[in-house]
C-alpha positions as CSV (number, residue, x, y, z in Angstrom):
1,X,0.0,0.0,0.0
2,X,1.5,2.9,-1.2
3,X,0.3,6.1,0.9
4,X,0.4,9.6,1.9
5,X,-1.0,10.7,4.8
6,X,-4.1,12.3,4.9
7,X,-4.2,15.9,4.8
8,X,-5.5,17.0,8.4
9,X,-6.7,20.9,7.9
10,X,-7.5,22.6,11.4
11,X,-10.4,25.2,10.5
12,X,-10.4,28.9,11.0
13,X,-13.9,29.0,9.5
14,X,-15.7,27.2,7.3
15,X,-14.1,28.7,4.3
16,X,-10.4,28.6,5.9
17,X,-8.2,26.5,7.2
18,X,-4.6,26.0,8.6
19,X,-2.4,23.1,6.7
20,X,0.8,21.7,7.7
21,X,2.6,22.3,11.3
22,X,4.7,24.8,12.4
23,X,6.7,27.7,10.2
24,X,5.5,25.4,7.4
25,X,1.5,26.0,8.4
26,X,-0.5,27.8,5.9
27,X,-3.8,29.2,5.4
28,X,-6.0,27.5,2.4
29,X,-9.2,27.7,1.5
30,X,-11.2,25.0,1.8
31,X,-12.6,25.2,-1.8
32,X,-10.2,24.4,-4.0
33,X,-6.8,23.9,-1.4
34,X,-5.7,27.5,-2.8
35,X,-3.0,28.9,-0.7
36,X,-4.0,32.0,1.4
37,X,-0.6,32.7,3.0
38,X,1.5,31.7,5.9
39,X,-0.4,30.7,9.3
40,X,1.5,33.6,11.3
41,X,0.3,36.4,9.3
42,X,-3.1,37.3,8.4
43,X,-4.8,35.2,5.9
44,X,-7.3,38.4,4.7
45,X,-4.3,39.9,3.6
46,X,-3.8,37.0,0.5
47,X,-7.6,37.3,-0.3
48,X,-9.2,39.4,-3.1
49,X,-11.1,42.2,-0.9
50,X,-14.2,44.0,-2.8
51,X,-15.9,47.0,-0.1
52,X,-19.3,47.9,-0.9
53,X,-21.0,50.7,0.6
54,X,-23.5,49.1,2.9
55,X,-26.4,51.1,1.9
56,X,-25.9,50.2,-1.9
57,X,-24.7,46.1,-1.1
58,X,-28.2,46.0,1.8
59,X,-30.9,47.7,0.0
60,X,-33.4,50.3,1.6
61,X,-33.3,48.1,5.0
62,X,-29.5,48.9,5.4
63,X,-29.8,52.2,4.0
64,X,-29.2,54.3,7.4
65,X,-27.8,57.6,5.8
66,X,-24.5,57.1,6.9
67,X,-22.3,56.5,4.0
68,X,-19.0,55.6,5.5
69,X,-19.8,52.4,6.1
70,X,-18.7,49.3,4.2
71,X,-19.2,45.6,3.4
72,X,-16.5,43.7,3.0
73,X,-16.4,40.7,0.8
74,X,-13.2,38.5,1.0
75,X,-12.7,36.0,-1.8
76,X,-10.0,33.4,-2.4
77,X,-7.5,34.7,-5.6
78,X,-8.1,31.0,-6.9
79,X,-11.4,30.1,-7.5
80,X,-13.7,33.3,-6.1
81,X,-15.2,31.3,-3.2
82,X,-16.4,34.2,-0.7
83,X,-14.5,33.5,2.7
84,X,-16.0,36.2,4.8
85,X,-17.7,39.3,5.2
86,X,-17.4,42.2,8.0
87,X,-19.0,45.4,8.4
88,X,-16.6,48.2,8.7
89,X,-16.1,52.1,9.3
90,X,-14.4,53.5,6.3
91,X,-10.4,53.0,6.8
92,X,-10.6,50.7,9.5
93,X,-8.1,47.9,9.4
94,X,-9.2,44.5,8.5
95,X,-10.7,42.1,11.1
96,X,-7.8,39.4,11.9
97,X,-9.0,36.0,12.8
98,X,-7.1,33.4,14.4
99,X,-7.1,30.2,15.8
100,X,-7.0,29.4,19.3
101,X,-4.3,27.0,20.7
């Protein structure tokens, strides 16, 4: 039996996952395996980022006269799967997530 072993991914998120141990660990997306950067730096910072103002991506619900508010999509650069989404105050540095432990 000829064999590799399986692939053990520890998830971020549903979208996002660490592979590989220690300074080799990288973020992927769970997707298409598409390489979102190394595990001790941000992985949102490897992603394609598209801000929409929240009032033009929600509709009239959303719509609360404030324009300096954003939606963030994050996408992976391989296949355009969206990873995640924040709301966010024009110029305000990106959400970082991170695994515990």
């Amino acid at each position: 039996m000829t064999g590799t072993a399986p692939t053990t991914d520890r998830h971020i998120s549903p979208a996002v996952a660490l592979r590989g141990t220690g300074a080799a660990a990288r973020h992927v997306c769970t997707a298409c395996g598409g390489d979102l950067g190394p595990a001790d730096r941000p992985w949102k910072d490897h992603a394609r980022c598209r801000e929409i103002a929240l009032h033009l991506a929600g509709g009239p619900a959303y719509d609360t006269g404030e324009r300096e508010v954003f939606l963030r999509q994050f996408c992976c650069p391989g296949c355009a799967t969206l990873l995640d989404t924040e709301t966010a105050m024009a110029g305000d540095p990106w959400l970082t997530d991170r695994r515990a432990g």
